[in-house]
C-alpha positions in Angstrom: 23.6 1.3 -25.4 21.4 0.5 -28.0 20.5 -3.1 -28.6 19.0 -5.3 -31.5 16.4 -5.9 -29.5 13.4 -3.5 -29.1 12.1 -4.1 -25.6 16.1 -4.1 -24.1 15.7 -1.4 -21.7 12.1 -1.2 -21.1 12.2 -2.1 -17.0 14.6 0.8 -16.8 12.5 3.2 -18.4 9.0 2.3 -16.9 11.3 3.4 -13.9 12.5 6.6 -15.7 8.8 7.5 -16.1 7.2 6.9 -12.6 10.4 8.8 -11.0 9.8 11.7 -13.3 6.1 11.5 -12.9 6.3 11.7 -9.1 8.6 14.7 -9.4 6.4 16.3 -11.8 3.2 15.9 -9.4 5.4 16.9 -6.7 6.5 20.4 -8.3 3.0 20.2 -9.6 2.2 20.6 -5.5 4.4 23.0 -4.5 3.4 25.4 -7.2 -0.2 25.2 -6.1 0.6 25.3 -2.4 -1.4 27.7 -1.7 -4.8 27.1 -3.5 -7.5 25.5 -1.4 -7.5 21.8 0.1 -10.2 20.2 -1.9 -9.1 22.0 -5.2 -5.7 20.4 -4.9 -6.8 17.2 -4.2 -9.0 17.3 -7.6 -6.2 18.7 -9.3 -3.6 16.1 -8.4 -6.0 12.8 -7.9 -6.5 13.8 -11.6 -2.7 13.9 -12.6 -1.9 11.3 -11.0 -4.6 8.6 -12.3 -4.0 10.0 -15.8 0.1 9.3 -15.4 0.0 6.2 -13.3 -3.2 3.8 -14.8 -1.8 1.9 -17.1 -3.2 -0.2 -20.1 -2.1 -2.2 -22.8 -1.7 -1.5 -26.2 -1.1 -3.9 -29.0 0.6 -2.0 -31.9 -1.1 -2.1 -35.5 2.0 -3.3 -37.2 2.9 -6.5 -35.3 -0.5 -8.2 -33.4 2.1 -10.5 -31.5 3.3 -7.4 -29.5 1.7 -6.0 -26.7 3.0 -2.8 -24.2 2.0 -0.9 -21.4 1.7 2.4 -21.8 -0.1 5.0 -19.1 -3.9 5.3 -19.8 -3.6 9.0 -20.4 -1.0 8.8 -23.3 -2.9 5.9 -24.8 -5.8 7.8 -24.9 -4.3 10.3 -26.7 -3.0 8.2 -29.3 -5.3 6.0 -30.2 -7.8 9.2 -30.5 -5.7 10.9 -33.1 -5.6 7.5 -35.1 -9.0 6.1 -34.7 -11.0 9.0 -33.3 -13.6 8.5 -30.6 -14.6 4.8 -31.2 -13.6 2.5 -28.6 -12.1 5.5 -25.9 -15.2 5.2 -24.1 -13.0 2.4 -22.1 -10.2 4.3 -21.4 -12.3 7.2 -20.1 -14.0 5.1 -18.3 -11.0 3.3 -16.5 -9.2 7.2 -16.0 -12.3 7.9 -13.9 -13.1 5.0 -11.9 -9.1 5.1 -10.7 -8.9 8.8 -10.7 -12.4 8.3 -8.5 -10.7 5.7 -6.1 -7.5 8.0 -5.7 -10.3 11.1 -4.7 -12.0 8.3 -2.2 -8.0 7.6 -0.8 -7.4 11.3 -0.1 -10.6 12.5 1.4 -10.2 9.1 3.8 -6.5 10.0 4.3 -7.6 13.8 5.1 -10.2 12.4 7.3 -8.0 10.2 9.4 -5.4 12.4 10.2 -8.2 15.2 10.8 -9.6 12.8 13.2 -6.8 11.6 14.9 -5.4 15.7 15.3 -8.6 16.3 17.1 -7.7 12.8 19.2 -4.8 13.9 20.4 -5.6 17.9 20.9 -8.8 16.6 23.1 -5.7 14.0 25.1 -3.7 17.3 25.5 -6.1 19.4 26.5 -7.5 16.6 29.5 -4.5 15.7 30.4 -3.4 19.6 31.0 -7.0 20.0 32.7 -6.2 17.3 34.9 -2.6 18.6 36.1 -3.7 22.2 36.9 -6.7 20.4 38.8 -3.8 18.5 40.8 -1.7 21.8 41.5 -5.2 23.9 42.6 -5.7 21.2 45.4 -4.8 23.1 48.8 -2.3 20.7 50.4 -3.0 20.0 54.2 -0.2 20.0 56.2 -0.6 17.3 59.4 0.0 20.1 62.5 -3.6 21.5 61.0 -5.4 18.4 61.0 -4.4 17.6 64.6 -5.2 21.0 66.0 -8.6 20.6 64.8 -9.3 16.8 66.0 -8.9 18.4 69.6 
């Protein structure tokens, strides 16, 4: 499977990586199941904006060439070869995506939280309303001409 050419299967593994990334923040979720709400939203906003913002790297061998790579990994890299210069960027583009990912959950958490209480307030009327119905003594029609008389 291996070609002459260096970019030959690179579709197929940018898919390789976001299918093992979601699984990973998936198992990442199960094992902390149990932890509270807004410490798991932290936990995996941050995990997922450090494995899915991507940036693009040009590679100090050949200029022509430029990649994608996750933000998270680039970072990495390009701190062990050029230290902290220039990963102000980076840091900065983790935490405005990891902050808009925060912003998507909390709405997402506040939407369904609101729409719950919607339709436990419909439930609870509409079952309010029915045992009004059934407490209604029916009059029966012998009883109403007895006491027009």
């Amino acid at each position: 499977m291996l070609t002459a050419q260096p970019f030959a299967l690179y579709a197929e593994s940018w898919w390789a990586y976001i299918g093992t990334g979601i699984l990973l923040i998936s198992f990442i979720g199960y094992l902390i199941r149990g932890w509270n709400l807004h410490i798991k939203m932290l936990l995996l906003s941050l995990l997922t904006a450090g494995a899915f913002s991507f940036t693009t790297i040009s590679n100090a061998e050949s200029i022509d060439v430029e990649t994608k790579a996750p933000a998270a990994v680039a970072f990495i890299l390009e701190f062990e070869q050029e230290g902290f210069e220039g990963e102000t960027a980076l840091l900065i583009q983790l935490f405005i995506v990891w902050g808009i990912l925060l912003c998507l959950c909390y709405a997402g958490l506040f939407g369904y939280r609101n729409f719950q209480s919607k339709k436990a307030l419909s439930k609870d009327s509409s079952s309010i309303e029915s045992s009004s119905i059934e407490s209604k003594p029916i009059k029966q029609q012998g009883s109403d001409q007895s006491s027009m008389s």
